[in-house]
DODO-877146 format. One record per residue (C-alpha): z, y, x; residue number from 1. Coordinates in nm, 2 decimals. Example, Ala and Ser with C-alpha at 12.3 -4.5 7.8 and 13.67 -1.06 7.14 Angstrom:
       c3       c2       c1   resi
     0.78    -0.45     1.23      1
     0.71    -0.11     1.37      2
END
This chain:
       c3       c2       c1   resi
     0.00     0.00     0.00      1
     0.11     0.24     0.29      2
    -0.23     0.15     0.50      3
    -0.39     0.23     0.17      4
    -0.28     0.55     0.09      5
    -0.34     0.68     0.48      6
    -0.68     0.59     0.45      7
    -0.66     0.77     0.15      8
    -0.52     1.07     0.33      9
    -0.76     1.03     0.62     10
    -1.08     1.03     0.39     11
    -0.95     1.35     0.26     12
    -0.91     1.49     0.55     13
    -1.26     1.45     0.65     14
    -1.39     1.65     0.33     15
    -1.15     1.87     0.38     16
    -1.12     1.97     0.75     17
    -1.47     2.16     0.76     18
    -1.41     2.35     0.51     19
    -1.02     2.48     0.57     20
    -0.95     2.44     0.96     21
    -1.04     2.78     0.98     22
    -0.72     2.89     0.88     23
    -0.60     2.70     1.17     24
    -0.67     2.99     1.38     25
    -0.40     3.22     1.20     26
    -0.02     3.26     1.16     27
     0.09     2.99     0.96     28
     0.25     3.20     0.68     29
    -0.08     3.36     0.67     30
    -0.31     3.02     0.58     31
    -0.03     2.95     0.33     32
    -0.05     3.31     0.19     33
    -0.45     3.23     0.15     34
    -0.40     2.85     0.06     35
    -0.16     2.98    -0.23     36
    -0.41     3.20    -0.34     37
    -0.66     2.95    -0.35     38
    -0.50     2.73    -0.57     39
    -0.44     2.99    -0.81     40
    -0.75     3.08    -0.79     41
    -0.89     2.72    -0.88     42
    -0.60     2.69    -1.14     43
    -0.73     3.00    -1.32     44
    -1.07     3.01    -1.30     45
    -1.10     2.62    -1.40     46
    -0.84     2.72    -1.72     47
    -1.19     2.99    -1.78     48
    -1.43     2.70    -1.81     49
    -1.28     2.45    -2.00     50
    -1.12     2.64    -2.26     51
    -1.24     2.80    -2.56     52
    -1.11     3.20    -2.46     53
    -1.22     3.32    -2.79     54
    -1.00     3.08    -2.96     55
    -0.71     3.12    -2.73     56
    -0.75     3.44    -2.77     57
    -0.73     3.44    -3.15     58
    -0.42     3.23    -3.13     59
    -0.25     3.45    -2.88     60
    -0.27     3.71    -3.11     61
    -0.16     3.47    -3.48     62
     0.11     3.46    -3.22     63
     0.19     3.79    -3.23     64
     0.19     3.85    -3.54     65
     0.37     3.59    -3.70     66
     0.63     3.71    -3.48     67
     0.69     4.03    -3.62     68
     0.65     3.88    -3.98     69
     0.92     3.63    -3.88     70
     1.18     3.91    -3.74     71
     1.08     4.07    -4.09     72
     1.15     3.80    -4.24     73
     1.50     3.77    -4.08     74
     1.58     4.12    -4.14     75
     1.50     4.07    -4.55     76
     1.70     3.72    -4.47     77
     1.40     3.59    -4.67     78
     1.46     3.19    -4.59     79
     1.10     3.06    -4.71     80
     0.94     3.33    -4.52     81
     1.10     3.25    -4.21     82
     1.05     2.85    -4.25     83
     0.70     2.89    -4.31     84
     0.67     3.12    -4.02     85
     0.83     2.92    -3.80     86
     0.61     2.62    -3.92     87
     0.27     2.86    -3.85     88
     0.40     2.97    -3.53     89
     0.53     2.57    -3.40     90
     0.14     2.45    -3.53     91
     0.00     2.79    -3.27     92
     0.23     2.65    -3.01     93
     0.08     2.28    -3.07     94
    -0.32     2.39    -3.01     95
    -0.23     2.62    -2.73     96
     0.00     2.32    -2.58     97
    -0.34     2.02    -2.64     98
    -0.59     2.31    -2.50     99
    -0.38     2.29    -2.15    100
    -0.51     1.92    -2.12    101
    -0.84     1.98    -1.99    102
    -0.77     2.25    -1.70    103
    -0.52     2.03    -1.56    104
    -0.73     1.75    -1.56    105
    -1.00     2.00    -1.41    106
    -0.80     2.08    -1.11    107
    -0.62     1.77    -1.01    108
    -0.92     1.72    -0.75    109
    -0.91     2.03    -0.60    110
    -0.58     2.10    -0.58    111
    -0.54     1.79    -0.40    112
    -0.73     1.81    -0.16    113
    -0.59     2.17    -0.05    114
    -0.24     1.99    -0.09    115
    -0.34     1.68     0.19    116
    -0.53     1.92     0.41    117
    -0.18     2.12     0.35    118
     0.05     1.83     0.46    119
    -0.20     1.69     0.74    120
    -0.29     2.02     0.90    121
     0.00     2.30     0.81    122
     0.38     2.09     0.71    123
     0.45     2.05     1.10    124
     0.40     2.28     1.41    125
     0.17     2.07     1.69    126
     0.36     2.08     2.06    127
     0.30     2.32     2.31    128
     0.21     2.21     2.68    129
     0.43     2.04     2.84    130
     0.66     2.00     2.60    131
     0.78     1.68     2.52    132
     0.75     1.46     2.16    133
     1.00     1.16     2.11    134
     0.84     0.88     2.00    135
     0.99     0.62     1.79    136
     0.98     0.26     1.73    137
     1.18     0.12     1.42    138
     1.30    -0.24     1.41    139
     1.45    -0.45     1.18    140
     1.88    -0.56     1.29    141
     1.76    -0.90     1.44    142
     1.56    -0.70     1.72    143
     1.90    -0.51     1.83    144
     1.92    -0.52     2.20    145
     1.56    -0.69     2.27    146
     1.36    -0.48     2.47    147
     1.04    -0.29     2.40    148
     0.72    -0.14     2.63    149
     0.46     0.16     2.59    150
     0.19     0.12     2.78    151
     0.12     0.39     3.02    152
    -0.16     0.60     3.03    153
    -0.40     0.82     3.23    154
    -0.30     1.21     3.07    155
     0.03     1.08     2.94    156
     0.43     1.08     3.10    157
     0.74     0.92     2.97    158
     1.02     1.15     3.07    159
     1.27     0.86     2.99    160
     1.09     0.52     3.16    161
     0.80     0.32     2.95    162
     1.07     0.02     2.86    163
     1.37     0.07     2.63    164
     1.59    -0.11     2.45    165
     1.63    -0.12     2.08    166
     1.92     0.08     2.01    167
     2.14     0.07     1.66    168
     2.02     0.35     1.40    169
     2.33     0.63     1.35    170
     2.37     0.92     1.11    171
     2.21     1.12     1.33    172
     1.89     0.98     1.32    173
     1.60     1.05     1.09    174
     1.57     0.71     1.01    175
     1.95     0.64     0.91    176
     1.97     0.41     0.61    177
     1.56     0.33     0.61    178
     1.58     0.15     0.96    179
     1.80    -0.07     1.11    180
     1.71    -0.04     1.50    181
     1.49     0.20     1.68    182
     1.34     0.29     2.07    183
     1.19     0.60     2.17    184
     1.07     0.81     2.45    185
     1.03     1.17     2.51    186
     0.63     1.18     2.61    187
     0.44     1.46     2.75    188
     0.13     1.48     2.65    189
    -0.18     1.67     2.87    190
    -0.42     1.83     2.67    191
    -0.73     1.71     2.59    192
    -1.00     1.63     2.25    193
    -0.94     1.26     2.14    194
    -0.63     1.17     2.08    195
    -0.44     0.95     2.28    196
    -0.35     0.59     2.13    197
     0.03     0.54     2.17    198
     0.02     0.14     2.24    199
     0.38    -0.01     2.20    200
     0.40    -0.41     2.32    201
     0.68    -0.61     2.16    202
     0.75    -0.99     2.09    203
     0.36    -1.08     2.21    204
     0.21    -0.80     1.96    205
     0.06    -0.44     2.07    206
     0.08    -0.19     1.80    207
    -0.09     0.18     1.79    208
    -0.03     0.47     1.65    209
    -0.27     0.81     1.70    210
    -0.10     1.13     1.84    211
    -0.23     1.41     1.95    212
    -0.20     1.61     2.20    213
    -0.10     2.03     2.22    214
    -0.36     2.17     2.01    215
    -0.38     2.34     1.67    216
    -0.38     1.98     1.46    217
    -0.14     1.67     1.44    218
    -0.16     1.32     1.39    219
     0.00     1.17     1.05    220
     0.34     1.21     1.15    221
     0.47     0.84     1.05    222
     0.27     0.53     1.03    223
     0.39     0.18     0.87    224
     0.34    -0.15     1.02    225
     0.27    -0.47     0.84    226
     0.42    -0.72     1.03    227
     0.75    -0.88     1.10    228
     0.83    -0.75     1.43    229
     0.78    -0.39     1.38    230
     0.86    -0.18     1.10    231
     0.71     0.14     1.18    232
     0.60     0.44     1.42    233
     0.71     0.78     1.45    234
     0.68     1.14     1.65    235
     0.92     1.38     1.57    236
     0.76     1.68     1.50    237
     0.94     2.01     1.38    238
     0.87     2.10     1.04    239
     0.69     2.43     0.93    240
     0.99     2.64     0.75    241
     0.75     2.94     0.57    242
     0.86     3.31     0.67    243
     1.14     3.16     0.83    244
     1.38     3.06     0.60    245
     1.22     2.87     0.31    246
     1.40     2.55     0.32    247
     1.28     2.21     0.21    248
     1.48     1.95    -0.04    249
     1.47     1.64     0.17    250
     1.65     1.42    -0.10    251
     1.38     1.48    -0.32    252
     1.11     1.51    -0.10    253
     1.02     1.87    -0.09    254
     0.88     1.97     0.26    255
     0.97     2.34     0.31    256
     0.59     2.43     0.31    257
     0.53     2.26    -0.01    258
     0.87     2.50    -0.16    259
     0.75     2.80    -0.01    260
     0.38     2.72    -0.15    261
     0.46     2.66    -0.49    262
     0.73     3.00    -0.49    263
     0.36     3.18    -0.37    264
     0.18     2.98    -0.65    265
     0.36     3.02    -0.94    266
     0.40     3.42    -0.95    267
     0.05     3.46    -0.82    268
    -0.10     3.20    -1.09    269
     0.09     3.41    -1.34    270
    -0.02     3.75    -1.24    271
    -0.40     3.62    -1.24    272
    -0.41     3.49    -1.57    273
    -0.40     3.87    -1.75    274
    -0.55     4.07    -1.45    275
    -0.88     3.79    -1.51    276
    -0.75     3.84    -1.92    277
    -0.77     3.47    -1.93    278
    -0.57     3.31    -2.19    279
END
């Protein structure tokens, strides 16, 4: 399922990259600003072309209306008025509520694929040369103790040895309560195009994972293993926070960049909707 949805991901990515890494080239909080805008951009102008406006438009104003005849109503304390009001005005609420179907459905696509190129390209900050990423290696309890090899390579240094041991998960560990064991080294990376294939060989397997080197772009983060002796690969890279300060909501997996895109989103989708005088 995992291998799945990173080939999902990675498909994506290949639409997508063309057409957004531009933004790569600014401050972050700038491509956000822009990918924000985007989105409400697609949001509104896809609500344009698959609703009827007129009709909205007519119901908007029923709305309004039967709003004022309802606080008359309550005024006069004229109980049939206000019940049939009340029913006219829950009926409005009903057709305006079925007409959202169709611009939702509209920009699932698009919105999606700003969201992976967001979480592939903008949710972490790529390492500067010469700095060093920890690598990790996650193991189930039985592997506790054994040890574990990364193969060197030509462009790449371990700053803590190419063999470790597995070592029990603590509380202070990403993977606390997910893994049971873990290994990892602090690599430096030199820069260069391809990325380099991080080979780690355990128990008579060799298992890869792509990260790359300083640059503007990352490698997915976290990759899962199918098989018995090795649960999954990591590299610890520091999250995006947007303006400095937006936090993320780990426990219900809320990246910072996705809370400080949808705080941009909402507001400007809002605002666009009556300066376009789209209902």
């Amino acid at each position: 399922m995992m291998n799945m949805l990173e080939a999902i991901n990675d498909a994506v990515l290949v639409v997508a990259d063309p057409l957004l890494n531009w933004m790569l080239y600014l401050p972050r909080d700038v491509a956000l600003l822009i990918l924000a805008l985007m989105t409400a951009m697609v949001l509104t102008v896809i609500r344009l072309f698959t609703t009827n406006q007129e009709y909205l438009g007519r119901c908007k104003q029923d709305r309004k209306v039967l709003k004022k005849l309802l606080a008359d109503a309550k005024r006069r304390g004229d109980r049939d008025a206000k019940r049939r009001h009340r029913q006219t005005l829950g009926q409005i609420g009903g057709v305006q509520l079925m007409a959202e179907g169709k611009p939702l459905l509209g920009s699932i696509l698009p919105i999606a694929l700003l969201a992976v190129w967001a979480f592939g390209r903008l949710a972490f900050i790529p390492p500067d040369p010469g700095e060093a990423v920890t690598f990790n290696a996650y193991f189930s309890a039985p592997r506790i103790g054994e040890r574990v090899h990364v193969l060197p390579q030509e462009g790449l240094a371990s700053e803590n040895g190419w063999i470790q041991r597995v070592r029990v998960v603590t509380e202070d560990d990403f993977a606390y309560q997910i893994f049971a064991g873990m290994a990892s080294w602090d690599l430096v990376a030199e820069p260069r195009d391809e990325p380099y294939e991080i080979a780690v060989r355990f128990d008579g397997g060799t298992f890869t994972m792509a990260m790359l080197g300083p640059g503007r772009k990352y490698a997915n983060p976290v990759v899962f293993v199918d098989d018995p002796r090795l649960e999954a690969m990591s590299v610890d890279l520091t999250e995006y926070q947007p303006f400095g300060f937006v936090p993320g909501f780990p426990a219900i997996l809320l990246q910072p960049w996705i809370v400080g895109y949808l705080l941009i989103v909402v507001p400007m989708a809002i605002v666009l909707k009556p300066v376009m005088r789209i209902h």
